[in-house]
C-alpha positions as CSV (number, residue, x, y, z in Angstrom):
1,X,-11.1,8.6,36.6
2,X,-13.6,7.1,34.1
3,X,-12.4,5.4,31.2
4,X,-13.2,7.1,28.0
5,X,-14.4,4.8,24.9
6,X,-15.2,5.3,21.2
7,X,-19.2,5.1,20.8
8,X,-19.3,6.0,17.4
9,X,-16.8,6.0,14.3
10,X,-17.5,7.0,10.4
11,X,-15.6,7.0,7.7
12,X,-15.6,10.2,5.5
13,X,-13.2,9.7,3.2
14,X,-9.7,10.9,2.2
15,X,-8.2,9.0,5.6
16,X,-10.6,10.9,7.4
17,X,-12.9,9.6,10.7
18,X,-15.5,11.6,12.7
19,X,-15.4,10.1,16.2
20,X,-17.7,10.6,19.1
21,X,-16.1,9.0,22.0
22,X,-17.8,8.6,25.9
23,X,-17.5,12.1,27.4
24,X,-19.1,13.4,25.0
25,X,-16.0,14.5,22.6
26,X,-16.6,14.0,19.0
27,X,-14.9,15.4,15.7
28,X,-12.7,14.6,12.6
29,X,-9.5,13.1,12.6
30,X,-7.1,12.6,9.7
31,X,-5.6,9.0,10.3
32,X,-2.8,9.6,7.2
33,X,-0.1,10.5,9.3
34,X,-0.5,7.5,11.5
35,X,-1.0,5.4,7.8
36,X,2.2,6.6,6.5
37,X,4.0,6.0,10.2
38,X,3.3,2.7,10.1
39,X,4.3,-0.3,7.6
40,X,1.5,-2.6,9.1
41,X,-0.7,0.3,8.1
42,X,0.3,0.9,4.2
43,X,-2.5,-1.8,3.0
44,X,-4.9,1.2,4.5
45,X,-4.3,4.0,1.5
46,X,-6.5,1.8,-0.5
47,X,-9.8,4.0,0.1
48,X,-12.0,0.2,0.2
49,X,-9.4,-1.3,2.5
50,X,-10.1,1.9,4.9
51,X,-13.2,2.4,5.0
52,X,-13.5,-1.5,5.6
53,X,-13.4,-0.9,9.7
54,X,-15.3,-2.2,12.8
55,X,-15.0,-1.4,16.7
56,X,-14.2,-4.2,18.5
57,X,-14.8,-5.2,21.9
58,X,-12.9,-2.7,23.7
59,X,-13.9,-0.6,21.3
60,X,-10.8,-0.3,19.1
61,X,-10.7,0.8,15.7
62,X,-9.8,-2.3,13.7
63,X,-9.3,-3.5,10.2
64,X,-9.4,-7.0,8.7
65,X,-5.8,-6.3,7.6
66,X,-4.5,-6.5,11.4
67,X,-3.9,-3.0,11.5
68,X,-5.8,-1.4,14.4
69,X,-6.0,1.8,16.7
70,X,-6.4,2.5,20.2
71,X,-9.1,4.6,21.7
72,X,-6.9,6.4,23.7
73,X,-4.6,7.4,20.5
74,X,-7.5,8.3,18.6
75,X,-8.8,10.3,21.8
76,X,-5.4,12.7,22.1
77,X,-5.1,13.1,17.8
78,X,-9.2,13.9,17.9
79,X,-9.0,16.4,21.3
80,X,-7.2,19.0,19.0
81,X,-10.2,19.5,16.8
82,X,-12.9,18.4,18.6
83,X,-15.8,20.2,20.7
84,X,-17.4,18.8,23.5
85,X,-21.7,18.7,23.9
């Protein structure tokens, strides 16, 4: 089984990230519920603080505040409204 990575990531605004990920899965995903889950995460309501993001090297989805998210994670909360090209 191949591993499956973010490629791409935008930030649309309102907590809200299209994702495009390896295997060709992209679509929106609405990160508030894991912002309000998580203290580490509270700095990310501020709309600059999240849409201040990079991938890093394995590609995660990262912020400067600590506060990051696993491909995988993103992968299972993105497969529910996704398509696949």
């Amino acid at each position: 089984m191949d591993c499956i990575y973010l490629v791409n990531a935008k930030y649309l605004g309102n907590t809200k990230f299209y994702l495009e990920f390896s295997d060709g899965l992209k679509g929106e995903v609405d990160l508030m519920p894991i912002i309000n889950r998580y203290k580490q995460a509270h700095k990310l309501r501020d709309e600059k603080e999240i849409s201040d993001f990079y991938l890093d090297s394995w590609p995660t989805l990262v912020w400067k505040c600590g506060f990051d998210i696993a491909p995988e994670s993103l992968y299972e909360h993105c497969k529910q409204f996704a398509s696949v090209d």
